[in-house]
C-alpha positions in Angstrom: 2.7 -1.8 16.8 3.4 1.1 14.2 6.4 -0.7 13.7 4.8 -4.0 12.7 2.2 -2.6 10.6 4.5 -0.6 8.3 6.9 -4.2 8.3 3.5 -5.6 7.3 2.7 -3.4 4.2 6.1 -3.2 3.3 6.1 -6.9 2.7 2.9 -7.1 1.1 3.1 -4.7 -1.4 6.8 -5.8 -2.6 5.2 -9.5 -3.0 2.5 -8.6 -5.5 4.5 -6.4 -7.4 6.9 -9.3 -8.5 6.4 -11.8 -11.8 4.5 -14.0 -9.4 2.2 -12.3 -7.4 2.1 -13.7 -4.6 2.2 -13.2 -0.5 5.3 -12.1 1.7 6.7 -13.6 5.0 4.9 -11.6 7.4 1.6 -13.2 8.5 -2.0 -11.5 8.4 -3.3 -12.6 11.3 -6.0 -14.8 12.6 -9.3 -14.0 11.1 -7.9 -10.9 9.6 -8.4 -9.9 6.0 -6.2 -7.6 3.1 -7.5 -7.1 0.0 -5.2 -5.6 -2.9 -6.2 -4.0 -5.6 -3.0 -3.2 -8.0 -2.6 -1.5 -11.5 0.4 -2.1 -13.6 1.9 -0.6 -16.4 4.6 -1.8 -18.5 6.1 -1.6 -22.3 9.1 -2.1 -24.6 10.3 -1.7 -28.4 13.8 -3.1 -27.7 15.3 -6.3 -26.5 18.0 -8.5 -25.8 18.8 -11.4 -27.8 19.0 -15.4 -26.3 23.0 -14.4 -26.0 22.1 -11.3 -23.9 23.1 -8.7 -26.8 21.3 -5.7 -27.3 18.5 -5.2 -30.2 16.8 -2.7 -31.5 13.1 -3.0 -32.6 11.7 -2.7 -36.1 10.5 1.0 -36.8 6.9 1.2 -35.1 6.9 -1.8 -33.1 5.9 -2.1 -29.6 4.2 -4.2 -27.0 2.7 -2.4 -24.3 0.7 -4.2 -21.2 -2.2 -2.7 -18.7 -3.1 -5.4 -16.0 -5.6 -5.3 -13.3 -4.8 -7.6 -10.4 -7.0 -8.5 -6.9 -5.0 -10.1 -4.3 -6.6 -11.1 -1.1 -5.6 -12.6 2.2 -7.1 -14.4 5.1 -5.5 -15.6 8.6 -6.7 -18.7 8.9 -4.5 -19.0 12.2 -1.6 -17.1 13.5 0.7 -18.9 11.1 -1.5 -20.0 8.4 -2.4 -17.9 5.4 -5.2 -18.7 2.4 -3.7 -16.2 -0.2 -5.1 -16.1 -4.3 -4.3 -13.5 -6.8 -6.5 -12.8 -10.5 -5.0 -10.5 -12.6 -7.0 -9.1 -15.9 -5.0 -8.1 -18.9 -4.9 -5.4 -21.7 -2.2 -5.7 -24.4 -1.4 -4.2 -27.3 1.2 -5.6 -29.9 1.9 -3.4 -32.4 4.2 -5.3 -35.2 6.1 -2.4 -36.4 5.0 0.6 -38.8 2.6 -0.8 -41.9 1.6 -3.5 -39.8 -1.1 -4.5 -37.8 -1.6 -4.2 -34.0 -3.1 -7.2 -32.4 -4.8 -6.2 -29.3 -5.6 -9.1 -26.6 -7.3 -9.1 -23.6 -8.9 -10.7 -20.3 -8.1 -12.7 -16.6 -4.8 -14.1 -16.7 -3.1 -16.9 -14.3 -4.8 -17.1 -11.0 -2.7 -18.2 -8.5 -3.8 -19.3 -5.1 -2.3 -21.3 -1.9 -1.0 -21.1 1.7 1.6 -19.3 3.4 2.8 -20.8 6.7 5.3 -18.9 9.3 7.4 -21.6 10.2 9.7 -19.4 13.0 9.6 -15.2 14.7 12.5 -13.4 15.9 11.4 -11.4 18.7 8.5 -10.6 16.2 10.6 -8.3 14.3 11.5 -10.8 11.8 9.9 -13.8 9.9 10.4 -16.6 7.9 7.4 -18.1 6.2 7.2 -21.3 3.0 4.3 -20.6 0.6 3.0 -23.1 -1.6 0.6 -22.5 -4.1 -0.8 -23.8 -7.8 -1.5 -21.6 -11.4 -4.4 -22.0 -12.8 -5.2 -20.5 -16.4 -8.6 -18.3 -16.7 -8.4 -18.8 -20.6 -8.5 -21.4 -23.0 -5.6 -22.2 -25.6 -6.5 -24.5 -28.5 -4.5 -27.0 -29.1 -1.2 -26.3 -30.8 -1.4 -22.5 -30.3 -0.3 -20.0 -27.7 -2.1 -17.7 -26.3 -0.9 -13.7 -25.2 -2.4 -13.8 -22.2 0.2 -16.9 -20.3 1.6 -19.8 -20.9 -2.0 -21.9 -20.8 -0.9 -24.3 -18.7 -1.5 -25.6 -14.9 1.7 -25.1 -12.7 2.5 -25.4 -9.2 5.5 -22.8 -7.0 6.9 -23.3 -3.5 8.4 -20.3 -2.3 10.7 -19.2 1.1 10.1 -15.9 2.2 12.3 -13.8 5.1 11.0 -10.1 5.8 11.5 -7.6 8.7 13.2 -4.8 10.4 16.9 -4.1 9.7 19.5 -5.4 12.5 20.6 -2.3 14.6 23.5 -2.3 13.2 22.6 -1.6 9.9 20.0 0.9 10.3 17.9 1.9 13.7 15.0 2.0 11.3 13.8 0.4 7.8 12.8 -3.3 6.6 13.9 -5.9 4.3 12.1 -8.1 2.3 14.1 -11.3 0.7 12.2 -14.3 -1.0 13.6 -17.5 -3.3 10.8 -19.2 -5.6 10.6 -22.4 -7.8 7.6 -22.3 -10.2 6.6 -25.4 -12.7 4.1 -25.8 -15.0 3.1 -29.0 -16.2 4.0 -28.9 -19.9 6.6 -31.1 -21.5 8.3 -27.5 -22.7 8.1 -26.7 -19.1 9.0 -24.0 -18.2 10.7 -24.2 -14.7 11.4 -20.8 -13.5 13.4 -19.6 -10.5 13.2 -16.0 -8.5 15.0 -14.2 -5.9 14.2 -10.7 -4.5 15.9 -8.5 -2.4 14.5 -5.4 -0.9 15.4 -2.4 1.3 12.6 0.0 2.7 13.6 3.5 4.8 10.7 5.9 6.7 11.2 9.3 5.4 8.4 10.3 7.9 5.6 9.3 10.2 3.4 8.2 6.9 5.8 8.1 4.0 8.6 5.7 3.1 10.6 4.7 0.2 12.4 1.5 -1.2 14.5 -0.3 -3.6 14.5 -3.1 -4.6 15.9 -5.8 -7.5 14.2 -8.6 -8.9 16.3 -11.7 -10.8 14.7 -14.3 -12.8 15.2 -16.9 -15.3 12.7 -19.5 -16.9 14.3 -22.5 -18.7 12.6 -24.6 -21.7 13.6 -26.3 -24.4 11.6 -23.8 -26.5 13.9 -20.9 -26.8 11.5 -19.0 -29.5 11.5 -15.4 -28.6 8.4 -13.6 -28.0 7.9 -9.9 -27.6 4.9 -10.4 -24.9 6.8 -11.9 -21.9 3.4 -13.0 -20.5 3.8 -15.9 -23.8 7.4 -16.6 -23.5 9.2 -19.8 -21.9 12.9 -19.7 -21.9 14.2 -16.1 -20.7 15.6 -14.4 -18.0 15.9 -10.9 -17.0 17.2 -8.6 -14.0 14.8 -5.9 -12.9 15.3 -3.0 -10.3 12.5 -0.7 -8.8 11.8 2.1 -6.8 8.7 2.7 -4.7 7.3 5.4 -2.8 4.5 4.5 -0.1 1.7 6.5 2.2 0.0 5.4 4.4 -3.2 7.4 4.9 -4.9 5.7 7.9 -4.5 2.0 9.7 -6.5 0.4 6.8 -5.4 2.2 3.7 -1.8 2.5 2.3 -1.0 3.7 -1.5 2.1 2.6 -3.0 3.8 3.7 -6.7 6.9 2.5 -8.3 8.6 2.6 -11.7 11.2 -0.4 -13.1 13.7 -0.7 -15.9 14.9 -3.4 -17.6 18.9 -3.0 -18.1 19.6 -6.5 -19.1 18.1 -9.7 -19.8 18.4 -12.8 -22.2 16.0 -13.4 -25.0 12.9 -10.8 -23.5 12.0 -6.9 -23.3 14.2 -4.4 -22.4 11.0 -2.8 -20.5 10.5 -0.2 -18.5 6.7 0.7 -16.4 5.3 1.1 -13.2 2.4 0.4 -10.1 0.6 1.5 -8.7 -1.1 -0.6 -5.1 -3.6 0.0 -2.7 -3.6 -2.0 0.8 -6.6 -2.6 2.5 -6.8 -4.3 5.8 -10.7 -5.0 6.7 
């Protein structure tokens, strides 16, 4: 059972820690409940052009980005997952030195749907589809963007595979690895592909640590660049993290993990971190 429970937080907090916050392959459980409160930190004042060339920010200029997010879970079965995530955002764009900052915040994309574990092996291992919709919690006028997304409905099918490491690998540890297609419904699109790959280790009877790497790309016919990633439609980037993770009792586990940024195609070269709480009630 400890074995499944650290697979089990493992998975979770690696899912809503990635660009869409979602839910992992391992399932809840019927009638069971997590909540997830998670704080996130990130900023840049560099970036890489459409070509994926290096370039440096004007003097001053930087967008920074504090977001509050709530993911919760329910079981509705054994196999069957009701999963949404809010997230509120706090951004600050400052436009270089002598220029203005423009400061914009409030609740993001919500994103809600079901998980369902389509096959177990030996219960150490789990496959599991998700699909869910985005729904905007802010208005755009017409002909405008707005900082805080895209403004637009969307709909993502993901595949998920999470669990313990084969023998011969390691005799201990996880993996998480997941593939997602996301479309919103917006003649500019965008449609926007993931994959992550994770590796966790127990350094001790509470405590563990991970890697993992994170490659996207969103495609649209508008290639305009935009310093706040959150408005941006055609870009793609590669992002490694590491986490550290403690679990202080059955029902409460505290993760934190920084990320950088070392190359991408018309975005940020960024750099932040996490912090997540998982509570199982």
């Amino acid at each position: 059972m400890k074995k499944l429970r650290l697979l089990l937080i493992a998975c979770l907090f690696f899912a809503i820690n990635l660009p869409f916050k979602t839910f992992a392959g391992f399932p809840i459980g019927k009638y069971r409940d997590i909540v997830v409160p998670s704080f996130n930190y990130y900023a840049q004042t560099n970036h890489y052009d459409v070509y994926g060339n290096y370039v440096k920010g004007a003097p001053g200029a930087q967008f920074s980005s504090y977001s509050f997010s709530i993911f919760a879970g329910y079981g509705i079965s054994r196999r069957l997952d009701f999963l949404v995530t809010v997230p509120y955002l706090y951004q600050n764009n400052n436009l270089g030195t002598g220029n203005k900052t423009i400061t914009s915040q409030g609740a993001g994309d919500m994103v809600a749907g079901l998980s369902y574990n389509v096959a177990n092996y030996d219960y150490l291992r789990y496959l599991s589809v998700q699909v869910s919709g985005v729904m905007p919690l802010y208005t755009v006028a017409a002909n405008t963007t707005s900082a805080l997304g895209l403004g637009n409905y969307g709909a993502e099918i993901k595949m998920m595979f999470c669990g313990s490491l084969p023998t011969f690998i390691a005799d201990k540890g996880y993996f998480n690895s997941e593939v997602a297609y996301r479309r919103y419904f917006n003649y500019e699109g965008p449609d926007q592909i993931s994959w992550l790959g994770t590796v966790g280790y127990p350094i001790g009877w509470h405590d563990q640590v991970s890697m993992d790497i994170t490659v996207f790309r969103s495609f649209s016919s508008n290639t305009a660049f935009n310093i706040n990633y959150n408005a941006e439609r055609d870009y793609a980037y590669v992002k490694p993290q590491l986490n550290f993770g403690h679990t202080f009792s059955r029902r409460f586990t505290l993760f934190a993990g920084g990320f950088y940024v070392p190359y991408g195609i018309n975005t940020g070269l960024g750099y932040g971190g996490a912090v997540t709480a998982i509570l199982k009630l």
